[in-house]
C-alpha positions as CSV (number, residue, x, y, z in Angstrom):
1,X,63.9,82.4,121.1
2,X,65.0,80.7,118.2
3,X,64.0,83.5,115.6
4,X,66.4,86.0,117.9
5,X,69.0,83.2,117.9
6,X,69.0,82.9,114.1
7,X,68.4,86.5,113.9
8,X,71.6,87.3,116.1
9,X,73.6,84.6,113.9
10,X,72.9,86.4,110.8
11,X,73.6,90.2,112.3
12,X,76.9,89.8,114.4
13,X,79.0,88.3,110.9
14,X,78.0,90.7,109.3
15,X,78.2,93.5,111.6
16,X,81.7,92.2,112.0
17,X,82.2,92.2,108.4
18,X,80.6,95.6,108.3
19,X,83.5,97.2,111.0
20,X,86.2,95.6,109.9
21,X,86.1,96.6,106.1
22,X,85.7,99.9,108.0
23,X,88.8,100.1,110.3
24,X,90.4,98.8,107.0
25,X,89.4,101.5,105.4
26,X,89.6,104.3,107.8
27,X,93.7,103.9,108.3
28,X,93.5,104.7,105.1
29,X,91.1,107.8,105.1
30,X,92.8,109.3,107.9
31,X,96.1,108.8,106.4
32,X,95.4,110.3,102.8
33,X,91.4,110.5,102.4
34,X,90.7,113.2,105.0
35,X,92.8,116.4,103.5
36,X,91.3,115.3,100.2
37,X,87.3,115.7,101.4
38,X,88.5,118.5,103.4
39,X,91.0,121.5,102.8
40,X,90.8,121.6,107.1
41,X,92.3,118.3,107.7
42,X,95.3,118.7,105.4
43,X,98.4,118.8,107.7
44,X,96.5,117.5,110.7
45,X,97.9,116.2,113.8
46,X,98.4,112.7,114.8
47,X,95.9,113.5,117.9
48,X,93.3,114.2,115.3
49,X,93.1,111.4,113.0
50,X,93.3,109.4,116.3
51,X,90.1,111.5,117.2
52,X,88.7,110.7,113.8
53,X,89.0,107.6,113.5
54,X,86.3,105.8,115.1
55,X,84.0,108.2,113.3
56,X,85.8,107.0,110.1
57,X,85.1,103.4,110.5
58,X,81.1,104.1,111.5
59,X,80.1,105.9,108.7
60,X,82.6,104.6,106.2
61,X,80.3,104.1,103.1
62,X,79.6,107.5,103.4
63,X,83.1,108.6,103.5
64,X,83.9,106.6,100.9
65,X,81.1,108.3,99.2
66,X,82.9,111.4,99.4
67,X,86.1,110.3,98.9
68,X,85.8,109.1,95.5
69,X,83.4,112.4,94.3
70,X,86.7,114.8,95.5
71,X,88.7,112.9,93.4
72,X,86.3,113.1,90.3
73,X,86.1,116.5,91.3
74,X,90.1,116.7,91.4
75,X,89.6,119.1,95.1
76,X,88.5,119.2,98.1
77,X,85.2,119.2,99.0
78,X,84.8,121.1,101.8
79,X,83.1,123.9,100.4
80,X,80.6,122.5,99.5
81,X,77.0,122.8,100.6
82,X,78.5,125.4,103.4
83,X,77.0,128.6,103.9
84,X,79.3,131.5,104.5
């Protein structure tokens, strides 16, 4: 039991560390970041970036991700990789 005890040590800090840089950064994705990765969510209601939102701080690297590449992109990207 002592491998799982210093296994479980190691995993809940960061874990911790892991959700909290991502509720951090999903009031501000949800705020600003969302219409900017997609055209859809510009103008959206407070009911869905409340919906959002625990989404936003699961996969928040990968938001980030996309984030940052709409803004070197100066747009949205929400068209791409959809087939019409």
């Amino acid at each position: 039991m002592a491998v799982l005890d210093l296994i479980l040590r190691i995993a809940w800090p960061v874990l911790a560390l892991f959700f909290a840089l991502g509720a951090v950064f999903a009031l501000a994705f949800v705020s600003r970041g969302a219409g900017r990765v997609d055209a859809d969510a510009r103008g959206a209601t407070l009911g869905f970036r409340v919906a959002i939102f625990p989404g936003c701080v699961a996969l928040w690297p990968w938001l980030l991700g996309r984030w940052l590449a709409a803004k070197r992109r100066g747009g949205d990207l929400s068209s791409e990789g959809r087939q019409t």
